[in-house]
N, CA and C atoms as an extended XYZ file, in Angstrom:
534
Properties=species:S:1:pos:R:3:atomname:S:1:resname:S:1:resid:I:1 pbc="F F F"
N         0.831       -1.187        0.000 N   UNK     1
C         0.000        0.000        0.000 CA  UNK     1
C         0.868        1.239        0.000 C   UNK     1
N         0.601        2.460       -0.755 N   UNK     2
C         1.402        3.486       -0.550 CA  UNK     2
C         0.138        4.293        0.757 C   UNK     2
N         1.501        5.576        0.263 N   UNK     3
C         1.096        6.144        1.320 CA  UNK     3
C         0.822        7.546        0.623 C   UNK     3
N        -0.055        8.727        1.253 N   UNK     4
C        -0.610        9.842        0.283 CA  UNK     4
C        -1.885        9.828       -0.340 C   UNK     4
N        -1.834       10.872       -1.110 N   UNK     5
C        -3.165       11.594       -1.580 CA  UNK     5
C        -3.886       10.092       -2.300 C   UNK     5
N        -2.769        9.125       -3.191 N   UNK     6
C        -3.118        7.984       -3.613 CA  UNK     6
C        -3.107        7.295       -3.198 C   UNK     6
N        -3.647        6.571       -1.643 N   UNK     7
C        -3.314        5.229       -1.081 CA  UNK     7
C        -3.988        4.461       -1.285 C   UNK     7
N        -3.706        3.557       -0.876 N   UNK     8
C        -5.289        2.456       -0.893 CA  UNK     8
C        -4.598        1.333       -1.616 C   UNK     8
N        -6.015        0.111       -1.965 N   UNK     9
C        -5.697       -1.167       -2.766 CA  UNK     9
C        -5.917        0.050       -4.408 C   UNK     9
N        -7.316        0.537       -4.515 N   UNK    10
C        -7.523        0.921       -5.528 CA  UNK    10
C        -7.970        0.359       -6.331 C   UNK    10
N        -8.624       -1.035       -6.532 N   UNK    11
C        -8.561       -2.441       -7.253 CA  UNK    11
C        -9.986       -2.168       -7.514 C   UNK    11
N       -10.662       -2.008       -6.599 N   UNK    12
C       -12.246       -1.335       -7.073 CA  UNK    12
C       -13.104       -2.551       -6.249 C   UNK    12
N       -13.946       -2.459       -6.038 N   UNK    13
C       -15.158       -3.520       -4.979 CA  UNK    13
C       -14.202       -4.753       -5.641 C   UNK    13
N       -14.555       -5.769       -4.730 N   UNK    14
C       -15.120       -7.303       -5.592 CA  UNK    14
C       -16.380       -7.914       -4.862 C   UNK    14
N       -16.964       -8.544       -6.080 N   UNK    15
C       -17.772       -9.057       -5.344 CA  UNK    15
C       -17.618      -10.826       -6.187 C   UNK    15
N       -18.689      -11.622       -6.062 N   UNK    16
C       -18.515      -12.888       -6.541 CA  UNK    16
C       -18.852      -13.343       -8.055 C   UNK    16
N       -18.787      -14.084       -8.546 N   UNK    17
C       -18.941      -14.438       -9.761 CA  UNK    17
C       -20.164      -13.851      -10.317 C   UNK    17
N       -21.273      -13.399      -10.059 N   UNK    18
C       -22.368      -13.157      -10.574 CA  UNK    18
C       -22.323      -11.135      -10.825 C   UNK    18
N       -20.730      -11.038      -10.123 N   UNK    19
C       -20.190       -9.369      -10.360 CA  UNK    19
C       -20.924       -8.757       -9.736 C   UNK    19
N       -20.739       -7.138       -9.812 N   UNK    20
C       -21.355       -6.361       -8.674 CA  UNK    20
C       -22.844       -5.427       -9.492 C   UNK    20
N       -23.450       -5.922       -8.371 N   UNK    21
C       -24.907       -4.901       -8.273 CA  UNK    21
C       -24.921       -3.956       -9.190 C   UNK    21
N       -26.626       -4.692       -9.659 N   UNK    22
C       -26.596       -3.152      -10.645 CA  UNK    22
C       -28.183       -2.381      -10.186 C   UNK    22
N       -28.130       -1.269      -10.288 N   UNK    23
C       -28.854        0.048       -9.953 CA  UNK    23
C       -28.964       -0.615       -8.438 C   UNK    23
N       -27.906       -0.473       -7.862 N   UNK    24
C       -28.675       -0.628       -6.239 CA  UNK    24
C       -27.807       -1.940       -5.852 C   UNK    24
N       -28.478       -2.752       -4.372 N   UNK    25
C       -27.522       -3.377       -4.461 CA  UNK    25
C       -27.743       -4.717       -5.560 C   UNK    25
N       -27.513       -5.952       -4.900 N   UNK    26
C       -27.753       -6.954       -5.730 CA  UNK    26
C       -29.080       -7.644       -6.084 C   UNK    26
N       -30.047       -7.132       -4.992 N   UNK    27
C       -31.583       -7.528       -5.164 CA  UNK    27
C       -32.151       -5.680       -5.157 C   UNK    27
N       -31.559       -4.585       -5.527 N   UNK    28
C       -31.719       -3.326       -5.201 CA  UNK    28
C       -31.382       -2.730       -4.147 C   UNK    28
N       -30.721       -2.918       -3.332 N   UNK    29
C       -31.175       -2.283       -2.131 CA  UNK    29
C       -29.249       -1.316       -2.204 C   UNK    29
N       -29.430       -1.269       -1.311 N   UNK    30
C       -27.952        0.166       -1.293 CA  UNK    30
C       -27.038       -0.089       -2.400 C   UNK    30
N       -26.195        0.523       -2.645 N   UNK    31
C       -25.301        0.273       -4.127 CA  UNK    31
C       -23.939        0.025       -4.085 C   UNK    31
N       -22.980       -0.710       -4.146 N   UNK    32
C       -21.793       -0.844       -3.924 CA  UNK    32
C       -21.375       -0.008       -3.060 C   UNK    32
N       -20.050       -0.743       -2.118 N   UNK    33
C       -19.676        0.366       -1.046 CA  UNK    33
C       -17.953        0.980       -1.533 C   UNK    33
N       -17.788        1.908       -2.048 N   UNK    34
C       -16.854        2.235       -2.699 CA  UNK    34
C       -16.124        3.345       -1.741 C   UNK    34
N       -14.676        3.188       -1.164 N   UNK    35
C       -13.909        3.722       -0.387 CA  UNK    35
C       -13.673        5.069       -0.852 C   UNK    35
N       -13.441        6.025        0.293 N   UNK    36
C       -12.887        7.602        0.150 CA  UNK    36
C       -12.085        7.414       -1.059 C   UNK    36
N       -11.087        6.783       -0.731 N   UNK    37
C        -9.540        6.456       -1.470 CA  UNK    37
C        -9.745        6.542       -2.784 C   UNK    37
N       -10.896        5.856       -3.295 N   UNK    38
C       -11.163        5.046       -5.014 CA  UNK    38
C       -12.178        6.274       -5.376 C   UNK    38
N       -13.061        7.063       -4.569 N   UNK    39
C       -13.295        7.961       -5.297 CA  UNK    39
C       -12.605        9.217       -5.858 C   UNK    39
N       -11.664        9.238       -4.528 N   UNK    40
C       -10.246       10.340       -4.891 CA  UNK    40
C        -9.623        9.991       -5.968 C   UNK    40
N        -9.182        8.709       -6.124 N   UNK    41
C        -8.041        8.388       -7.067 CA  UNK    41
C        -8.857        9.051       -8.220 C   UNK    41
N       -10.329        7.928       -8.478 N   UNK    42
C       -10.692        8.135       -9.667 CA  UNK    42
C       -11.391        9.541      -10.023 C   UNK    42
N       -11.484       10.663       -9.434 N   UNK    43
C       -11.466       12.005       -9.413 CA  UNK    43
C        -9.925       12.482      -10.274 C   UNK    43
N        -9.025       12.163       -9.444 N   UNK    44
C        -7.893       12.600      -10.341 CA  UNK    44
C        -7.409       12.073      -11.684 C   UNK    44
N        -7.925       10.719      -11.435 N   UNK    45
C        -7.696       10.174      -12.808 CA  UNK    45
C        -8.555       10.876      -13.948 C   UNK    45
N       -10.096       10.987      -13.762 N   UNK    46
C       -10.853       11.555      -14.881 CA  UNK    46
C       -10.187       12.926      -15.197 C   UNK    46
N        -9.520       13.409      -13.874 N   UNK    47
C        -9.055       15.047      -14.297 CA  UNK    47
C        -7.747       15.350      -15.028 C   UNK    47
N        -7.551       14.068      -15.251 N   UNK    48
C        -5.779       14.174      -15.697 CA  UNK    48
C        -5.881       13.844      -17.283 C   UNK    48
N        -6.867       13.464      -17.485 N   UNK    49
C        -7.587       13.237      -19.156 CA  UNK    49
C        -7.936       14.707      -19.315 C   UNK    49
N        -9.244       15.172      -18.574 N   UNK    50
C        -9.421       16.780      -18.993 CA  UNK    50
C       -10.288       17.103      -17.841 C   UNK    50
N       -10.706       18.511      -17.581 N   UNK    51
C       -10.811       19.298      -17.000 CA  UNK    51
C       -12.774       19.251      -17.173 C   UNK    51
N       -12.892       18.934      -15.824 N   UNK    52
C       -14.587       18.664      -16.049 CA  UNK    52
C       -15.446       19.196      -14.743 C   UNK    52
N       -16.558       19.269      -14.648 N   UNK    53
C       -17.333       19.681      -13.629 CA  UNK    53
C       -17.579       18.227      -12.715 C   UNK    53
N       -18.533       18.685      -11.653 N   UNK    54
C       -18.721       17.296      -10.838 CA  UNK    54
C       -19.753       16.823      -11.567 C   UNK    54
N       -20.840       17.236      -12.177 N   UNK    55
C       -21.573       16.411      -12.703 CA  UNK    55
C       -21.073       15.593      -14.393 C   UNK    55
N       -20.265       16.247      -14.715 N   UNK    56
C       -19.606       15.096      -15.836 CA  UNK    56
C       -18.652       13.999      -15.161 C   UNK    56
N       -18.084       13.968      -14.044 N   UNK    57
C       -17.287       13.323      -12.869 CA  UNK    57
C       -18.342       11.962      -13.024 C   UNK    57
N       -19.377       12.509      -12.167 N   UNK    58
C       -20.552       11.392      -11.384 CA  UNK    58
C       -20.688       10.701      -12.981 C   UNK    58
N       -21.112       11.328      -14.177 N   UNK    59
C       -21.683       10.441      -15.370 CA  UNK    59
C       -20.385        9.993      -16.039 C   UNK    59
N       -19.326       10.286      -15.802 N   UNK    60
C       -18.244        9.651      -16.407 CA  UNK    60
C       -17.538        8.290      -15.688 C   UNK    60
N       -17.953        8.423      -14.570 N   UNK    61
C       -17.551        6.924      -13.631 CA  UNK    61
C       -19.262        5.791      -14.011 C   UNK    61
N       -20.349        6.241      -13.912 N   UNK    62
C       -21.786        5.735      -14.453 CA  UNK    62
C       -21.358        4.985      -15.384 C   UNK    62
N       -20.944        5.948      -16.524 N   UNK    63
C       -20.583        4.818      -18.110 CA  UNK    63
C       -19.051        4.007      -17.612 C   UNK    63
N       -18.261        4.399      -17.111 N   UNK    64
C       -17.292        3.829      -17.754 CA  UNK    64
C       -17.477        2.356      -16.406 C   UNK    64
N       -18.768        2.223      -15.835 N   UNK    65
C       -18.606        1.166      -14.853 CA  UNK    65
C       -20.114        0.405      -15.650 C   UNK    65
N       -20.571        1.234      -16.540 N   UNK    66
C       -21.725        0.247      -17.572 CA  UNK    66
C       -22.555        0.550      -16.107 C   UNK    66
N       -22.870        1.499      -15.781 N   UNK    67
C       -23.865        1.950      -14.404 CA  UNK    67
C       -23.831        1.130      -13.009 C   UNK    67
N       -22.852        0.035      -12.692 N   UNK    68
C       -22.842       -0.220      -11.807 CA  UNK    68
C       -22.518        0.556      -10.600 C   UNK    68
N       -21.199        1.500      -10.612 N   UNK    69
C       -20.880        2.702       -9.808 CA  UNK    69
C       -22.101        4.025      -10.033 C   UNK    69
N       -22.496        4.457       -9.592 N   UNK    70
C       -23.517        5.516       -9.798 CA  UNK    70
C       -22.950        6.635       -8.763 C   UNK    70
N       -22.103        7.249       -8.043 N   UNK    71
C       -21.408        8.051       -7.342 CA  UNK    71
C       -22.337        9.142       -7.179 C   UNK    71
N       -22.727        9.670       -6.173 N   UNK    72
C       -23.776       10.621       -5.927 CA  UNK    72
C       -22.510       11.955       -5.622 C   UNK    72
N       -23.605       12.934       -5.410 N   UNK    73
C       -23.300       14.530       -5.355 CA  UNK    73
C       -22.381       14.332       -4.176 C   UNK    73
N       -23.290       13.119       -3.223 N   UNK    74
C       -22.261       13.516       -1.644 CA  UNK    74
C       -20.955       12.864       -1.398 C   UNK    74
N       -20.666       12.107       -2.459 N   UNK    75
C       -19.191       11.616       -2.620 CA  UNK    75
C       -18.453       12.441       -3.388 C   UNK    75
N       -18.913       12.638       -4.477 N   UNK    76
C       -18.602       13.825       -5.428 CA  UNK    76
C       -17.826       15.239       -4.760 C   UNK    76
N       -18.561       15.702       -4.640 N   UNK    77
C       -18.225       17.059       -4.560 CA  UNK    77
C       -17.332       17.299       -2.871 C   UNK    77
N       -17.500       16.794       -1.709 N   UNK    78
C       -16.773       16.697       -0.634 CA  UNK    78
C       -15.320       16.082       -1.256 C   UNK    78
N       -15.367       15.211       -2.025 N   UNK    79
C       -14.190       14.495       -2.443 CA  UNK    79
C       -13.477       16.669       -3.303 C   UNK    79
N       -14.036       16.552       -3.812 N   UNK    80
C       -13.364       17.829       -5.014 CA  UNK    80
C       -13.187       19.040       -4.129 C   UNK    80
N       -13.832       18.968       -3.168 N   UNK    81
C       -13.333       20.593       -1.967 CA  UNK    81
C       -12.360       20.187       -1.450 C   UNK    81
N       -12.394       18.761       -1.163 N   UNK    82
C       -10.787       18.051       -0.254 CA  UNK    82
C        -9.850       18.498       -0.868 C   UNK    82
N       -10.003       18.099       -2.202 N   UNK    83
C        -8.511       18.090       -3.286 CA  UNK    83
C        -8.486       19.306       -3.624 C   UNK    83
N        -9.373       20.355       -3.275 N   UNK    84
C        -9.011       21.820       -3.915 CA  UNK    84
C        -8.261       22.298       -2.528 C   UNK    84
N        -8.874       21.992       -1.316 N   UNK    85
C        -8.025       22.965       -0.218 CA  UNK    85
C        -6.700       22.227        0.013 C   UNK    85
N        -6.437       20.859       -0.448 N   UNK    86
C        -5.109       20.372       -0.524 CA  UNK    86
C        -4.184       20.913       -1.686 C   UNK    86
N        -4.798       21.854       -2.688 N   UNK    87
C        -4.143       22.017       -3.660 CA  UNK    87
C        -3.560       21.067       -4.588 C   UNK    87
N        -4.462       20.401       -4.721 N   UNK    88
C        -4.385       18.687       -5.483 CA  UNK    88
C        -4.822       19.457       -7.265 C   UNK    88
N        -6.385       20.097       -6.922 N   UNK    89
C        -7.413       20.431       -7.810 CA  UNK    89
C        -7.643       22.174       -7.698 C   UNK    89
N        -8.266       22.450       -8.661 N   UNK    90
C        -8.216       23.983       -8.583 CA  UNK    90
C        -9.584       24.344       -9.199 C   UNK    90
N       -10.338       24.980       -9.188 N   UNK    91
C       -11.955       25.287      -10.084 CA  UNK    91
C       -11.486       26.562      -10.122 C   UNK    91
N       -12.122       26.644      -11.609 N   UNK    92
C       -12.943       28.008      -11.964 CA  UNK    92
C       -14.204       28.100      -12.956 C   UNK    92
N       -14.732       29.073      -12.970 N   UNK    93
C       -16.173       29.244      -13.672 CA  UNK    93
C       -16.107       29.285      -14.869 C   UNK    93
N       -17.136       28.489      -15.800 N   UNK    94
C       -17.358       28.324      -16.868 CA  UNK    94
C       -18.377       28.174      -17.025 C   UNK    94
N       -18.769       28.612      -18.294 N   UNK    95
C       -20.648       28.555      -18.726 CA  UNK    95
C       -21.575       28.583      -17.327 C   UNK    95
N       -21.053       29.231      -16.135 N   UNK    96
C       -21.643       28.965      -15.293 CA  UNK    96
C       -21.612       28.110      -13.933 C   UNK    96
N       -20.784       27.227      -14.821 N   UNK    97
C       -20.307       25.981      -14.239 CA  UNK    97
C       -18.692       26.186      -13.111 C   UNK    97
N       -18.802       24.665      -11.847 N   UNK    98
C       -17.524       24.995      -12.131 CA  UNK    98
C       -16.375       24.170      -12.430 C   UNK    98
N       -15.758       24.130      -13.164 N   UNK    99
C       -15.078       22.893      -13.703 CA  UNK    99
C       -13.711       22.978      -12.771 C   UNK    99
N       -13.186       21.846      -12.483 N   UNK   100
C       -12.128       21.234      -11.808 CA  UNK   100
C       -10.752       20.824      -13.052 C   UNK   100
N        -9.862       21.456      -12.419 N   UNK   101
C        -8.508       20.563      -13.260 CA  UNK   101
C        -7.682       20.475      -11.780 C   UNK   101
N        -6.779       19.639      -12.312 N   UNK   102
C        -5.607       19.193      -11.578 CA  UNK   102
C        -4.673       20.361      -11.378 C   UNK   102
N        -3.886       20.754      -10.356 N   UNK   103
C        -2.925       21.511      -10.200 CA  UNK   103
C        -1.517       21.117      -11.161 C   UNK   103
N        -0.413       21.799      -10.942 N   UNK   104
C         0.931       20.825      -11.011 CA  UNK   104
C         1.250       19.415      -10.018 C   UNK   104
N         0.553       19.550       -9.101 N   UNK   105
C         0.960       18.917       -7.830 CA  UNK   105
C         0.268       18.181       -8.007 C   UNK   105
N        -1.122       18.051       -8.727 N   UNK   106
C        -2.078       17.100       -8.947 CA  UNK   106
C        -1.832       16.124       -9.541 C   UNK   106
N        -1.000       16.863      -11.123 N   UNK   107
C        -0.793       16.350      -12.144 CA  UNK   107
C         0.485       15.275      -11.582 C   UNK   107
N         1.393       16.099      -10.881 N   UNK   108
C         2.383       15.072      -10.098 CA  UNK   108
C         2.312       13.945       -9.324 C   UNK   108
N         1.523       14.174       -8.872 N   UNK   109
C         0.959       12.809       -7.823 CA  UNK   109
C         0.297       11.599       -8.978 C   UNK   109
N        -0.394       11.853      -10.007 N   UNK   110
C        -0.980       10.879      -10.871 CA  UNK   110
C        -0.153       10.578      -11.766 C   UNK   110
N         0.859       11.329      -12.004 N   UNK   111
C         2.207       10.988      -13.018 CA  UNK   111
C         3.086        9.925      -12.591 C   UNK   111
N         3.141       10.104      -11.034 N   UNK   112
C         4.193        9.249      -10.151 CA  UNK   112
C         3.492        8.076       -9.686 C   UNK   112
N         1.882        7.823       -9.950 N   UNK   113
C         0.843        7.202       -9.075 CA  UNK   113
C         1.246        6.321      -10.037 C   UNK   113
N         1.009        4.432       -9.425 N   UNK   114
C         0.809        3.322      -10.232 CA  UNK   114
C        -0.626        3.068       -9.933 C   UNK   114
N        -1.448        3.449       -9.986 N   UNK   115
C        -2.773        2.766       -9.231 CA  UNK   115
C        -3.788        2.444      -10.642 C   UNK   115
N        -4.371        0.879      -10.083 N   UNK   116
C        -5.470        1.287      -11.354 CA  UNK   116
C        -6.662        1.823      -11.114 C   UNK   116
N        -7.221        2.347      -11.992 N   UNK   117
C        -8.349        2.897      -12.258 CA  UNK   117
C        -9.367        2.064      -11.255 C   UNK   117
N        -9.971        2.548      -10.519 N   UNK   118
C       -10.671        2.291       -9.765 CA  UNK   118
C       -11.998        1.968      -10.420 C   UNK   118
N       -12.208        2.352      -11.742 N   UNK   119
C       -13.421        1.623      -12.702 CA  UNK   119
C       -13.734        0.690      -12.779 C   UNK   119
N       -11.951        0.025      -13.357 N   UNK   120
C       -11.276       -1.315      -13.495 CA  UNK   120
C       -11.971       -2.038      -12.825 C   UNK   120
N       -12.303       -2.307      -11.339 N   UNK   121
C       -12.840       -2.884      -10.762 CA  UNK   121
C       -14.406       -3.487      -10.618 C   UNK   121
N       -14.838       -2.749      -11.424 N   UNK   122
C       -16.151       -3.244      -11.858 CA  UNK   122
C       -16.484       -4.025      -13.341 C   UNK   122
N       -15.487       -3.635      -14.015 N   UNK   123
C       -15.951       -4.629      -15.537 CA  UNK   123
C       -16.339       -6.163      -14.925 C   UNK   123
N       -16.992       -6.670      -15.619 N   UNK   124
C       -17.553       -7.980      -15.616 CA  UNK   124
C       -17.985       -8.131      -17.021 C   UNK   124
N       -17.975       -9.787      -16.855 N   UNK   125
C       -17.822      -10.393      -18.025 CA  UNK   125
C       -19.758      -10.207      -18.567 C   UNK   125
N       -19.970       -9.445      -19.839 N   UNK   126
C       -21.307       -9.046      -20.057 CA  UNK   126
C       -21.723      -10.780      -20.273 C   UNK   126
N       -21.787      -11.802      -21.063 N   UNK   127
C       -22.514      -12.835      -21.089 CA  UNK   127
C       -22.805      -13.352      -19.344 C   UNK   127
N       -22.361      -13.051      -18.271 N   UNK   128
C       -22.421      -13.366      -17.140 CA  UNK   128
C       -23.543      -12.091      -16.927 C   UNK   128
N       -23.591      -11.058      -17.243 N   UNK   129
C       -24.591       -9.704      -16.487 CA  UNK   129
C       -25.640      -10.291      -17.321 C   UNK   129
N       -25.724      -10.563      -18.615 N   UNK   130
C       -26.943      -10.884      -19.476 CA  UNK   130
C       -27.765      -12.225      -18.771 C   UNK   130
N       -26.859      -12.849      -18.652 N   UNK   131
C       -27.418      -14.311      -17.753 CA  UNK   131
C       -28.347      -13.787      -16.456 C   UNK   131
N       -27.407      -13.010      -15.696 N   UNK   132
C       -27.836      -12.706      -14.372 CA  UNK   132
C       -29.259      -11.940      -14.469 C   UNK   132
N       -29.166      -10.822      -15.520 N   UNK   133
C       -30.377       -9.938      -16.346 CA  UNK   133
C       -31.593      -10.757      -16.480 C   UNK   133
N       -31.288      -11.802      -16.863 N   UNK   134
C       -32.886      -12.987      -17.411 CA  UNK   134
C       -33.048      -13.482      -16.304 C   UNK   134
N       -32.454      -13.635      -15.486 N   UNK   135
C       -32.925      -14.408      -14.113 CA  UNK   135
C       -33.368      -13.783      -13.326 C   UNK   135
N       -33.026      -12.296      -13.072 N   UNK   136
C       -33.939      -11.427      -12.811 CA  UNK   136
C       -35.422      -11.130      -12.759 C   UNK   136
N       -34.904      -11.148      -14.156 N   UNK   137
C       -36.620      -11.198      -15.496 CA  UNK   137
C       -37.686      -12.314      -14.652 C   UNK   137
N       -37.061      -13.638      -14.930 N   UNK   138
C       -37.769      -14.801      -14.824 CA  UNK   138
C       -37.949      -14.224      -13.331 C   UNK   138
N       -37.272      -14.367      -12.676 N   UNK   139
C       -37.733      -14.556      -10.727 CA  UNK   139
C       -38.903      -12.879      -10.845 C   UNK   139
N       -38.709      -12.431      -11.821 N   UNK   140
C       -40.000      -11.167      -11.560 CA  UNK   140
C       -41.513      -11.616      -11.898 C   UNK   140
N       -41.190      -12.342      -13.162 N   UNK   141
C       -42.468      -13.215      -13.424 CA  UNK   141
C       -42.768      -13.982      -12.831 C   UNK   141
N       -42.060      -14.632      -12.281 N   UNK   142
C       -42.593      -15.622      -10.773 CA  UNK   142
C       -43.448      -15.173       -9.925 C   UNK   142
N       -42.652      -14.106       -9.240 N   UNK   143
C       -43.204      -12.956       -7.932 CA  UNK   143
C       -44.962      -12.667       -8.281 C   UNK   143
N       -44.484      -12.506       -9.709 N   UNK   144
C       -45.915      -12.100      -10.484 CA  UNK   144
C       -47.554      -13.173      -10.200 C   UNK   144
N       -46.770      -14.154      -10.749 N   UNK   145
C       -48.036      -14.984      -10.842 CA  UNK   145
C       -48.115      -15.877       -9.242 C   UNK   145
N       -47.011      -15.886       -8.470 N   UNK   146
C       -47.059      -15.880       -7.385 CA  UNK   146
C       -48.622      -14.804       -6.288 C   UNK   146
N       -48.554      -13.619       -6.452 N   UNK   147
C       -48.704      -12.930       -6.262 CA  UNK   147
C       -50.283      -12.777       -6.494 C   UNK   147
N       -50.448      -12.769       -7.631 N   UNK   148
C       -51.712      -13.008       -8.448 CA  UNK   148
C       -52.140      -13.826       -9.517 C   UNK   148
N       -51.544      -14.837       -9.152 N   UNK   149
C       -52.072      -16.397      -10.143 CA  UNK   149
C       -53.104      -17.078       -9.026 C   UNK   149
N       -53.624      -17.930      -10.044 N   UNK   150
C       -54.628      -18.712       -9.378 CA  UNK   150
C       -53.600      -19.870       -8.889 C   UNK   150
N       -54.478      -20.777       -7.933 N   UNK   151
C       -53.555      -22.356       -7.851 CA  UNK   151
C       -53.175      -22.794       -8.702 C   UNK   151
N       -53.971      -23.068      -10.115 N   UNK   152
C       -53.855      -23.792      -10.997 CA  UNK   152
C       -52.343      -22.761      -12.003 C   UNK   152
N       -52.502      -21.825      -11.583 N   UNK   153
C       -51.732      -20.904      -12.613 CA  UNK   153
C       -49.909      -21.141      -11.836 C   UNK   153
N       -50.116      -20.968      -10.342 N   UNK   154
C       -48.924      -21.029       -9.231 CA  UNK   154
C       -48.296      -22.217       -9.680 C   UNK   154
N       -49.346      -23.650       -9.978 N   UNK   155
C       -48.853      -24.613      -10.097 CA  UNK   155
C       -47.901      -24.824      -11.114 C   UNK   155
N       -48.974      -24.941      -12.300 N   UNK   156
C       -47.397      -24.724      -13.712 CA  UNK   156
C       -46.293      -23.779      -13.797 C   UNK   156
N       -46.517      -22.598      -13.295 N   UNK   157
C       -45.150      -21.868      -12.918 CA  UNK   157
C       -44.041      -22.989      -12.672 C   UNK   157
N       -44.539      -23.871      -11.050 N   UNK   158
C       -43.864      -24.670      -10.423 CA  UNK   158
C       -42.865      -25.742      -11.491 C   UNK   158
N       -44.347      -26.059      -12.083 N   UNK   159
C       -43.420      -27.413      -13.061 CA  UNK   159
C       -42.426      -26.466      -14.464 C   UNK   159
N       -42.696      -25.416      -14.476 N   UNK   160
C       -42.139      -24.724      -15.652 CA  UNK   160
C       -40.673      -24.666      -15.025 C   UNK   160
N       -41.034      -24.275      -14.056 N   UNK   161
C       -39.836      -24.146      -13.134 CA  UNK   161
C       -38.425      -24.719      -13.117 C   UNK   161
N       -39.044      -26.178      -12.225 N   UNK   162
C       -38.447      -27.295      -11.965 CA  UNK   162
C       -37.947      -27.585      -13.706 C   UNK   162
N       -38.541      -27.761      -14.320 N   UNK   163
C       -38.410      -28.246      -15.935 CA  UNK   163
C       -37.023      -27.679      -16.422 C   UNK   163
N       -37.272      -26.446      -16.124 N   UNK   164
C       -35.633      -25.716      -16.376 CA  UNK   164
C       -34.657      -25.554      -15.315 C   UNK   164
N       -35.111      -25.791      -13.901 N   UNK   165
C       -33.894      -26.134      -13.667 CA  UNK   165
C       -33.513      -27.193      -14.196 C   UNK   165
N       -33.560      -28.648      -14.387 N   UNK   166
C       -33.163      -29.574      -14.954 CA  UNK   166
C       -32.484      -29.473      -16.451 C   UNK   166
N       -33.112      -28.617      -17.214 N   UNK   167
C       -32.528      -28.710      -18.102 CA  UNK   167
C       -31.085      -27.764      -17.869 C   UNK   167
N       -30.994      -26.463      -16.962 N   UNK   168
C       -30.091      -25.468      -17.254 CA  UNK   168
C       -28.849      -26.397      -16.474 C   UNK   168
N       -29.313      -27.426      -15.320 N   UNK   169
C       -27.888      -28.491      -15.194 CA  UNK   169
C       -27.798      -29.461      -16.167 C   UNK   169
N       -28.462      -29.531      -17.122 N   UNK   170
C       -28.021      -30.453      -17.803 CA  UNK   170
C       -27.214      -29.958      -18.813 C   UNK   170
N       -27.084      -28.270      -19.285 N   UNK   171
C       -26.114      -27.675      -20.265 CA  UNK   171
C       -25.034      -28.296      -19.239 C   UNK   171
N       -24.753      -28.002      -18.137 N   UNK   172
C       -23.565      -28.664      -17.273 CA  UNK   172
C       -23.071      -29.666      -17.396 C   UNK   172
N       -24.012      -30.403      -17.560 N   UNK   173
C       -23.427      -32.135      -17.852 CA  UNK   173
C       -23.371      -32.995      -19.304 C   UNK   173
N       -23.559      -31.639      -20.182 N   UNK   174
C       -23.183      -31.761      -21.580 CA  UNK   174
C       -21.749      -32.102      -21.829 C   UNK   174
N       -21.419      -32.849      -22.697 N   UNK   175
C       -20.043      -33.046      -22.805 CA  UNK   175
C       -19.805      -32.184      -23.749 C   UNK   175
N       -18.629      -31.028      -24.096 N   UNK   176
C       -18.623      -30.000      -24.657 CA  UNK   176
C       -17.648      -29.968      -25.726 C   UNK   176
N       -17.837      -30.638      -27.048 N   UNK   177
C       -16.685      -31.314      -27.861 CA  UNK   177
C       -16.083      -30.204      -27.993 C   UNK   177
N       -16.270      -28.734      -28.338 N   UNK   178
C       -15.171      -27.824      -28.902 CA  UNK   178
C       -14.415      -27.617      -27.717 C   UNK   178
């Protein structure tokens, strides 16, 4: 671990094979827990590309995490007053706005920094999010006819059910010539 404005692992959440939560946590509920450290880094990192406001900050970590990171105002912007009264970051007004760049000292610390991108840490493999996406789907239509199906309707759900689990272990126990 170093030590300074850049410390930390920096590596970005992990979570388990099924990757990290999307809009919220993994069934919705709170949203990844992402350290002081990794929002700093990745503050300086977006600023060392170019010179942006906090709200292109918050939507530029959104895309480049495919919306799993969603970084609100209150990480945001406390993070960017830190690094301005450290003289890390510097603002001034534009269109209104106020956009943030890196100092020299800023630029120095991310020049000398090995850290990765704290983004990094969220890619996941998309045929794994698409998988996870339909199962979603399906367990919503469940809830559904759960909810407001008749017996007779609850029931075939059941066997529809069971039917595919069996089959989705049996892609498993396919022998896989290629």
């Amino acid at each position: 671990m170093r030590d300074g404005p850049m410390r930390g692992r920096h590596q970005g959440p992990r979570w388990g094979r099924w990757g990290p939560p999307r809009r919220g946590g993994f069934f919705g509920g709170p949203g990844p827990r992402v350290g002081r450290g990794e929002v700093r880094t990745a503050i300086m990192l977006l600023l060392s590309e170019k010179p942006m406001h906090g709200y292109q900050i918050m939507t530029e970590l959104t895309e480049r995490t495919d919306g799993v990171w969603q970084p609100s105002p209150g990480s945001i912007y406390p993070t960017l007053s830190q690094l301005e009264d450290e003289g890390i970051v510097e603002s001034t007004q534009h269109e209104g706005k106020k956009v943030y760049v890196l100092t020299d000292d800023g630029r120095a610390l991310v020049d000398a920094s090995e850290e990765i991108p704290p983004w990094e840490g969220f890619k996941v493999d998309r045929n794994l999010l698409a998988l996870r996406d339909i199962g979603f789907q399906v367990a919503s239509a469940v809830m559904q006819v759960g909810r407001a199906g008749t017996e007779s309707q609850v029931q075939r759900a059941q066997e529809i059910l069971e039917e595919a689990r069996r089959q989705i272990y049996g892609i498993l126990a396919e022998h896989d010539a290629s």
